[in-house]
C-alpha positions in Angstrom: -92.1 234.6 49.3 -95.6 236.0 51.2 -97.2 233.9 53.3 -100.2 233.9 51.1 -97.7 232.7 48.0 -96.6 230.1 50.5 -100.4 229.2 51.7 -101.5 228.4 48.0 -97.6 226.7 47.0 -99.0 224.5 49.9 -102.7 224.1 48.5 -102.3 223.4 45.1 -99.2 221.0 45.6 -101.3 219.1 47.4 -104.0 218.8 45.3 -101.6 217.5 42.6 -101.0 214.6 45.1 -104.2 213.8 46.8 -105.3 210.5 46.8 -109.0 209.9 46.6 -111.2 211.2 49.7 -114.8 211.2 50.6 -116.2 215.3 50.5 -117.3 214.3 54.0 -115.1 212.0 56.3 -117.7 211.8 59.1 -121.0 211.0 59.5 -123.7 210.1 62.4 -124.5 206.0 62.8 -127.7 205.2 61.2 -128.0 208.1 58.9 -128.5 208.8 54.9 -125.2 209.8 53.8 -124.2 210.6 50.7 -120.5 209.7 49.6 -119.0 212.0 47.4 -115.8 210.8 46.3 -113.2 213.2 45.0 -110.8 212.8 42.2 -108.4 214.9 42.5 -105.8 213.6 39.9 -105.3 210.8 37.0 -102.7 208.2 36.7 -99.1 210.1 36.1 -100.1 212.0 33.8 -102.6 210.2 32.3 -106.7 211.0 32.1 -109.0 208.9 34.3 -111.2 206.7 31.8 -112.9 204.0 34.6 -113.7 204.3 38.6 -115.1 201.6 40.3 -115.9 201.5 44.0 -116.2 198.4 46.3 -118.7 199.5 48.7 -117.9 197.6 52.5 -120.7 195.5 54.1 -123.3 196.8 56.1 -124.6 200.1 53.9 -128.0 199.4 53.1 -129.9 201.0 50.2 -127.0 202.1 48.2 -127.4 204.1 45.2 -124.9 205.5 42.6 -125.3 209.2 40.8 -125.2 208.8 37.0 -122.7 211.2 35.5 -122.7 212.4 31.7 -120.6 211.0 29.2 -120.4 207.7 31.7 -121.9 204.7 31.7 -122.9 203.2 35.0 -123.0 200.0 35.9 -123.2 197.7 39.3 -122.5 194.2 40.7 -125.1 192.7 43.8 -123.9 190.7 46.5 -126.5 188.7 48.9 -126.7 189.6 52.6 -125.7 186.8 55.0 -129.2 187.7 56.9 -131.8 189.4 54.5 -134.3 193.0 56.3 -137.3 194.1 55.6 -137.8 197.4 53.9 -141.2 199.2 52.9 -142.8 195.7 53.2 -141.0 193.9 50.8 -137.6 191.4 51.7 -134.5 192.7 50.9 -132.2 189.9 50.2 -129.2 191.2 48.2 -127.2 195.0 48.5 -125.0 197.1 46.0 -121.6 195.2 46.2 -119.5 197.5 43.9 -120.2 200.6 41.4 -118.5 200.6 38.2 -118.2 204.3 35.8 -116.9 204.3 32.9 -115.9 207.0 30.4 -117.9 206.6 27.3 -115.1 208.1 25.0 -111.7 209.7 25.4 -113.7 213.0 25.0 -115.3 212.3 28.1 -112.0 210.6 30.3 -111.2 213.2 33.5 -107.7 214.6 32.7 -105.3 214.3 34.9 -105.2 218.1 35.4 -109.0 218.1 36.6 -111.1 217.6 39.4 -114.3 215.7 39.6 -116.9 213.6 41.9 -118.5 210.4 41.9 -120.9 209.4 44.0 -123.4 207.3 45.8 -126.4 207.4 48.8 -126.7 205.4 51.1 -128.1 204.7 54.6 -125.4 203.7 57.4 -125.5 201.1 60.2 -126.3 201.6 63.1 -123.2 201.2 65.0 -120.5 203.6 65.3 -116.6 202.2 63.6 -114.6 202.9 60.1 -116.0 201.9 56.7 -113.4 201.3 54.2 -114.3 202.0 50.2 -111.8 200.1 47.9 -111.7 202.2 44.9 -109.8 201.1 41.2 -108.6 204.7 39.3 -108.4 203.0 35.7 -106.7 205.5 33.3 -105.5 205.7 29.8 -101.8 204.4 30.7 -102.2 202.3 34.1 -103.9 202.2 37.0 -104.2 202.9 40.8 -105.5 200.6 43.5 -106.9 202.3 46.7 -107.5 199.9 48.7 -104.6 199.7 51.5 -105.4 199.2 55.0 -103.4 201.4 57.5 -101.6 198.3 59.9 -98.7 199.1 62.6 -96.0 198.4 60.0 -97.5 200.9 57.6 -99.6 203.1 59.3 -99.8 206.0 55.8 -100.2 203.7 53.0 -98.9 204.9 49.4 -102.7 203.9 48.1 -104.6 204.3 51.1 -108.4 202.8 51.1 -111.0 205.3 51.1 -112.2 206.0 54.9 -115.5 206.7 56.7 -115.5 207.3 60.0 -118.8 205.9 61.6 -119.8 208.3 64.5 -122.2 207.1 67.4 -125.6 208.7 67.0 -126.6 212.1 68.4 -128.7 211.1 71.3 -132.4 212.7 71.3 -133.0 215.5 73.9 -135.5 214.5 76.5 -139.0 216.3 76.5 
């Protein structure tokens, strides 16, 4: 076998086993970000009909990307200590994003790739944000919400990461 045979043996087995990921793991403290997350595959076979996301604490003004042939819907949570925004109070933040298929037409085989996603703006200190995220399909389910601990550091169903990166400092004039 040529390397290159063995290079894309490599890539697309992969694929056929990725779990779900953000487009882009890192991102500066403070920031607009938006969170593209990847679906790389269904249920064992089966198409993807429902994703819902449990966003962590601390994003504020979070917004989720419609998607055709899905319907869209989202849950608030209050903050423990409501910000000011453009003048006006902000008292509650997106606690979870919920799309759904709108027929089996419109489910995400489980031979295709898509992306879901929502903007938001980061805090302001550097650390790991961790995305729960349900993969509802036509025959079960998958629950990616593990936490990595010292007794299993590579979860089977790992929770979506992002890695929280101190600020780029200004340069001095």
């Amino acid at each position: 076998m040529t390397k290159t045979a063995l290079l894309l043996t490599a890539l697309f087995s992969g694929i056929a086993h990725a779990h779900i990921t953000l487009d882009q793991p890192t991102a500066p403290a403070g920031s607009s970000y938006r969170a593209t997350f990847k679906v790389g595959h269904g249920c064992d076979g089966a198409a993807t009909t429902a994703i819902t996301i449990t966003l962590p604490d601390g994003l504020r003004g979070a917004k989720p990307m419609p998607k055709p042939g899905w319907t869209l819907t989202t849950t608030r949570r209050p903050l423990k200590a409501p910000y000011e925004s453009h003048g006006k109070t902000i008292a509650d933040e997106l606690a979870e994003v919920h799309w759904t298929a709108n027929t089996p037409a419109d489910a995400l085989p489980d031979a295709w790739y898509d992306e879901f996603v929502v903007r938001a703006s980061l805090p302001a200190e550097p650390g790991e944000l961790l995305f729960a995220v349900r993969q509802t399909c036509t025959e079960g389910e998958w629950h990616w919400a593990e936490k990595p601990s010292a007794t299993n550091p590579k979860p089977r169903a790992p929770a979506v990461k992002l890695v929280v990166q101190p600020a780029a400092s200004q340069p001095h004039h």
